[in-house]
C-alpha positions as CSV (number, residue, x, y, z in Angstrom):
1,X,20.1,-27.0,3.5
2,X,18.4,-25.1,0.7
3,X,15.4,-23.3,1.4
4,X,13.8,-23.5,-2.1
5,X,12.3,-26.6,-3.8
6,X,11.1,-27.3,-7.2
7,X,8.9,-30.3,-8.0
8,X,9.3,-32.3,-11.4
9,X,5.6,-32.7,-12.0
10,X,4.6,-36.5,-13.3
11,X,1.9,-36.8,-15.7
12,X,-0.6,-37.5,-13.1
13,X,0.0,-34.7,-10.9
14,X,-0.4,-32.2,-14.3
15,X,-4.1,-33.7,-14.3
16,X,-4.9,-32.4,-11.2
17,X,-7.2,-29.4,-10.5
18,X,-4.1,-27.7,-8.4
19,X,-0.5,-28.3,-7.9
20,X,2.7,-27.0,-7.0
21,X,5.5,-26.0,-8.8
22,X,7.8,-24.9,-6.7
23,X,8.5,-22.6,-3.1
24,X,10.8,-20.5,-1.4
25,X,11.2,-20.0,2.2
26,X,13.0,-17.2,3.8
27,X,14.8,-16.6,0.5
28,X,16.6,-13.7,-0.5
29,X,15.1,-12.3,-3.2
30,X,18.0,-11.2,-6.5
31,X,16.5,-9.3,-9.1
32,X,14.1,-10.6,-11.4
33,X,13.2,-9.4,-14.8
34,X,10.3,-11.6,-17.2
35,X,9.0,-8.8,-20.0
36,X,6.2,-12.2,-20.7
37,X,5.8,-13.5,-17.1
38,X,6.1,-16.6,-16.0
39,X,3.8,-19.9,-16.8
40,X,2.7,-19.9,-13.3
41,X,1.2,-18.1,-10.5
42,X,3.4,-16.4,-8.1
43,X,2.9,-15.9,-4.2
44,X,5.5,-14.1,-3.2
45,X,5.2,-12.6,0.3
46,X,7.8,-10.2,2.3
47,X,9.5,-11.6,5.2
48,X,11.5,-8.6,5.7
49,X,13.1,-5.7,4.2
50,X,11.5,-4.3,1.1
51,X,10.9,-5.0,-2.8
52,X,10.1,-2.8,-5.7
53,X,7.5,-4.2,-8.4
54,X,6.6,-3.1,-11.7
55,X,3.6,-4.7,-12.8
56,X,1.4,-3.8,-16.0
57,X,3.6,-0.9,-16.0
58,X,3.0,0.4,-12.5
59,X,5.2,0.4,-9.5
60,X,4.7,-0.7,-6.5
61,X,6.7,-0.9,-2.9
62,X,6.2,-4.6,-1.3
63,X,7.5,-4.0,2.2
64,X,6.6,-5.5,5.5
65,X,2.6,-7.0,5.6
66,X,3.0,-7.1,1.7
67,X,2.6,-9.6,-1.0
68,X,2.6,-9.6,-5.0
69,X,0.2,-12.0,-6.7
70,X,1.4,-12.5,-9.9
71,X,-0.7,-14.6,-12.8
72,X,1.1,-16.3,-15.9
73,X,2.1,-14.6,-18.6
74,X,1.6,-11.4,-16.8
75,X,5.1,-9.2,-17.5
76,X,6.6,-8.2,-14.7
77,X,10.3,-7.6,-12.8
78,X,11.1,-7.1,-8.7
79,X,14.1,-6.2,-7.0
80,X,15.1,-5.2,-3.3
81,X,14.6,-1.2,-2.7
82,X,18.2,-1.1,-1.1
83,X,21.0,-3.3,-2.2
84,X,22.4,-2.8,1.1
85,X,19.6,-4.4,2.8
86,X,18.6,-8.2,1.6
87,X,15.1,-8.8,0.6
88,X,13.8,-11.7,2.1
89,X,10.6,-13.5,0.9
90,X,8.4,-16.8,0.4
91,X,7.2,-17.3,-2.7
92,X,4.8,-20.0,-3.7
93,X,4.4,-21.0,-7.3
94,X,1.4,-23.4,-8.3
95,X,-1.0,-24.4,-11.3
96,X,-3.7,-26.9,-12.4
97,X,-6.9,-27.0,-14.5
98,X,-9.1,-25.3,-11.9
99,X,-7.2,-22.6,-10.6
100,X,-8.6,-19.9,-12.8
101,X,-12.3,-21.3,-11.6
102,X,-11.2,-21.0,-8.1
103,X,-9.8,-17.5,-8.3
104,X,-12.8,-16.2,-10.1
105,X,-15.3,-17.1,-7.1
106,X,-12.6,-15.9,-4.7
107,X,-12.7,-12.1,-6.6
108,X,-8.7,-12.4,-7.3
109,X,-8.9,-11.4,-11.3
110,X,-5.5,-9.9,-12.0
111,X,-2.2,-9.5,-11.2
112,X,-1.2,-7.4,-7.9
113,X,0.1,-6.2,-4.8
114,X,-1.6,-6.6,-1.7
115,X,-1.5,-6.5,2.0
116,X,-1.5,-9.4,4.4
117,X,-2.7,-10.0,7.9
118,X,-2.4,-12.9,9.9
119,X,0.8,-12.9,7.9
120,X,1.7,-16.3,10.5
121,X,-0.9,-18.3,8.7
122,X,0.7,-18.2,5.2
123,X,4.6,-18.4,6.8
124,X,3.6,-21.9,8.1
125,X,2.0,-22.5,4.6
126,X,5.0,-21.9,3.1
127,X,7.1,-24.1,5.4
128,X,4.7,-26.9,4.8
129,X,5.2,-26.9,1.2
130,X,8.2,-26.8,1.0
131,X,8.4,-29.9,3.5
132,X,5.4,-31.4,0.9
133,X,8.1,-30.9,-1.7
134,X,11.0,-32.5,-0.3
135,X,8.5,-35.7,0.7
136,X,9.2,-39.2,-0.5
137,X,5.7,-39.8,0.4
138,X,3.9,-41.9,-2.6
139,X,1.2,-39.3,-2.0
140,X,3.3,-36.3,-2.5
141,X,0.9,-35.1,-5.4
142,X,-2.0,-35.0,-3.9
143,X,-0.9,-33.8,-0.7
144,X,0.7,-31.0,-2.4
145,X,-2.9,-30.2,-4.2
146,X,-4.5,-30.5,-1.0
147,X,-2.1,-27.7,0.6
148,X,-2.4,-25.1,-2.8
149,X,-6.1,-25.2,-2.3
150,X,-5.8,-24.5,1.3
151,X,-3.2,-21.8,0.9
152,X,-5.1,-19.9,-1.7
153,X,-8.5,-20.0,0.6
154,X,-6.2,-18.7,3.7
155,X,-4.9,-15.9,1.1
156,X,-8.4,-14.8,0.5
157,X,-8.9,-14.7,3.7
158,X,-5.9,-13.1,5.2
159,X,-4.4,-10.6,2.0
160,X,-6.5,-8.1,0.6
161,X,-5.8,-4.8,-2.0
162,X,-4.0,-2.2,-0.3
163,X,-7.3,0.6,-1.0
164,X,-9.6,-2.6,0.6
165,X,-10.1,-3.9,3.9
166,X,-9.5,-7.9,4.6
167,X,-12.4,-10.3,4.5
168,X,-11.5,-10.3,8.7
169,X,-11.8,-6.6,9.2
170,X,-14.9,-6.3,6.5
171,X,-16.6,-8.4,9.1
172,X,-15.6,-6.5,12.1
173,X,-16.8,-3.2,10.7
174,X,-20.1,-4.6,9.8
175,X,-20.7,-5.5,13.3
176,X,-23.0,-2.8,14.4
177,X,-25.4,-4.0,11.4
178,X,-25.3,-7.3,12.5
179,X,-26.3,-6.7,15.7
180,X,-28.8,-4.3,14.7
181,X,-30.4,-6.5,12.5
182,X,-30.4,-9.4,15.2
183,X,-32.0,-6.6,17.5
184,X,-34.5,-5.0,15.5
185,X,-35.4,-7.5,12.7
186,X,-38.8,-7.5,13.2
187,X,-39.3,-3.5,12.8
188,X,-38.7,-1.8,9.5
189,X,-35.1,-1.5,8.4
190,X,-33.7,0.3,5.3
191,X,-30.8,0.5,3.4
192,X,-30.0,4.3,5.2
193,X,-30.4,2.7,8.6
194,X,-28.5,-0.2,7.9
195,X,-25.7,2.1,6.5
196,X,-26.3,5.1,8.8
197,X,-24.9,2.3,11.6
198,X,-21.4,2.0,10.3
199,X,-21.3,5.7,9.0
200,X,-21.0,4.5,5.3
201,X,-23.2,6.2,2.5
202,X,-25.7,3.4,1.4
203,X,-23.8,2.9,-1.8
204,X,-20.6,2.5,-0.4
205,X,-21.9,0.3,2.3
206,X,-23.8,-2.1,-0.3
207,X,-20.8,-2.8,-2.2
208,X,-18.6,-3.3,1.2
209,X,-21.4,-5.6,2.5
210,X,-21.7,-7.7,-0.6
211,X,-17.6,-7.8,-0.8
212,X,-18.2,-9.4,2.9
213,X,-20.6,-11.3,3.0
214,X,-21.1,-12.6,-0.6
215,X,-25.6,-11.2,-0.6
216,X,-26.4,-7.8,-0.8
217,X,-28.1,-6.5,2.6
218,X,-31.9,-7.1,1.6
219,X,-31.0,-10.8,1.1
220,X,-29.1,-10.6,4.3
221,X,-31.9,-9.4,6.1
222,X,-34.7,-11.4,4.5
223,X,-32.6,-14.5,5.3
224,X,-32.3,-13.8,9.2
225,X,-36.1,-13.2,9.0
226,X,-37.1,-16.4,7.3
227,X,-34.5,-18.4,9.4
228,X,-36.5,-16.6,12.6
229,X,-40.2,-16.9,11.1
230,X,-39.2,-21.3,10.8
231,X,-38.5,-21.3,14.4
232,X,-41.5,-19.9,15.4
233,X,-43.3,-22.0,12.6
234,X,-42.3,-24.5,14.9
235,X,-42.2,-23.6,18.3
236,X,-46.0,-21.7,17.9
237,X,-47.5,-24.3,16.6
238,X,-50.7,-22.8,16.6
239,X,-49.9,-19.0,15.9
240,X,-51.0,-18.0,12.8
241,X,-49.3,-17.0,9.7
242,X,-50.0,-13.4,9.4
243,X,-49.1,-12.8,12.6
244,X,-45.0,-14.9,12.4
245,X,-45.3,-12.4,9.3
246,X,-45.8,-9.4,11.4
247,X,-43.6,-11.1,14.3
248,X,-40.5,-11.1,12.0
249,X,-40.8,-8.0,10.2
250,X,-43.8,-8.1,6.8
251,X,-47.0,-7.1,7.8
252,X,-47.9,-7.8,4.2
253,X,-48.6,-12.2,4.8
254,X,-48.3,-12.6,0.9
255,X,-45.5,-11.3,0.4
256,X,-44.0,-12.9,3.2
257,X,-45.2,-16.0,2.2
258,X,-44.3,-15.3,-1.6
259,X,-40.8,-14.8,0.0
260,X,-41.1,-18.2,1.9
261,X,-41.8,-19.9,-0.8
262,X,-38.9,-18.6,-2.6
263,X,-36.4,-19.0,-0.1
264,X,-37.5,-22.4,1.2
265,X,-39.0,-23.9,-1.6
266,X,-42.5,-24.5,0.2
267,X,-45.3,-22.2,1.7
268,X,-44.8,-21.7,5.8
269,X,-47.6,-24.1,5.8
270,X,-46.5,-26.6,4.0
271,X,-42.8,-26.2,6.3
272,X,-44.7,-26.5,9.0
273,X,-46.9,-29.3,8.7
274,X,-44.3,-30.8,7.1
275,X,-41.4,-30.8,9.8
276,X,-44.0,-31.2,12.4
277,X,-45.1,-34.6,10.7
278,X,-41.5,-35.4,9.9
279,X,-41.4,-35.7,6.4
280,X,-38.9,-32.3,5.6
């Protein structure tokens, strides 16, 4: 049995925000040459051996834990590094009207090569859509749209540059400023002491936390402190309001209740009288 498929996309499924053209499982990769690119995007993930690409002119090794990401029209070509040794891959082509939306919010702007973890997760992606494409099912279309949007959320999470770090491991090296924050939210906190606890300069770490997290760290922390100031709101009832302020880390009561407001959309009063009486 082959172990490519190409769909013949009907009018409806070319309205849809994502669908898919075409994959390859465990396919041997032959070389490819495309000076204009291709109309589609690409996925195209080692399985084993090893690939050379030369993309906007630069070369790069795709070997084991590696993946290109190509976008249309991008010029490109790939081969295997030995001939001796087959180059096997998936690749995973797919398009639709929102696809450049989606890659935008996920930060995947240009073509490029990038690592994988959890390399598993997108094998089995692969395999079902290819089984998607070989389907009878009248609902072929969508379920195929269904699986492209899910496939390109697990590639943000799982793939990541080969100079970055995976949204995974981002999270696991912030660890010691979560649980510093969680531990001493209520006392002052900077930027350095944040930083100073993963051993990153505090530029560095504000551009690794935002790449993590999606907020910067003051918005991080203010966040965790108004989520901890409306559950004692609520469960001191009769504490006052400059002293929650103090209790989760702004002895300055206007500000924290400027902050409130902001955040919440009503004064700490207001929240509390109001999910107390059971109208918020």
């Amino acid at each position: 049995m082959q172990n490519y498929a190409f769909s013949i996309l009907s009018e409806f499924e070319k309205q849809l925000p994502y669908y898919l053209v075409g994959v390859g499982f465990r396919y041997t990769q032959e070389l490819i040459r495309r000076p204009f690119g291709y109309p589609y995007y690409q996925w195209i993930q080692t399985v084993a051996g090893a690939g050379v690409a030369t993309i906007g002119g630069r070369e790069y090794e795709v070997g084991e834990n590696r993946a290109m990401f190509l976008f249309p029209e991008d010029g490109h070509d790939y081969r295997s590094v030995d001939p001796e040794r087959p180059w096997v891959v998936h690749w995973f082509t797919f398009g639709g009207y929102h696809i450049d939306q989606l890659l935008h919010t996920l930060g995947f702007s240009a073509s490029g090569v990038y690592g994988v973890g959890n390399a598993e997760i997108l094998d089995a992606r692969v395999e079902q859509g290819l089984m998607a494409l070989r389907s009878k099912r009248s609902s072929r279309g969508l379920d195929c749209s269904a699986l492209v949007y899910s496939t390109l959320l697990d590639i943000y999470r799982h793939a990541y540059l080969a100079s970055d770090e995976s949204l995974e491991h981002r999270h696991q090296r912030l660890a010691p400023v979560f649980e510093l924050v969680a531990r001493d939210y209520d006392k002052p906190l900077s930027i350095e002491a944040l930083s100073g606890a993963v051993g990153l300069s505090p530029q560095h770490f504000c551009v690794v936390f935002k790449q993590a997290t999606n907020c910067r760290p003051v918005e991080y922390l203010n966040l965790y402190r108004i989520r901890k100031a409306k559950e004692l709101l609520l469960r001191e009832s009769e504490q006052r309001i400059q002293d929650i302020a103090k209790s989760v880390g702004y002895p300055n009561v206007a500000y924290f209740t400027t902050l409130f407001r902001k955040l919440e959309g009503v004064s700490p009063s207001d929240f509390r009288r109001g999910q107390l009486s059971g109208k918020l």
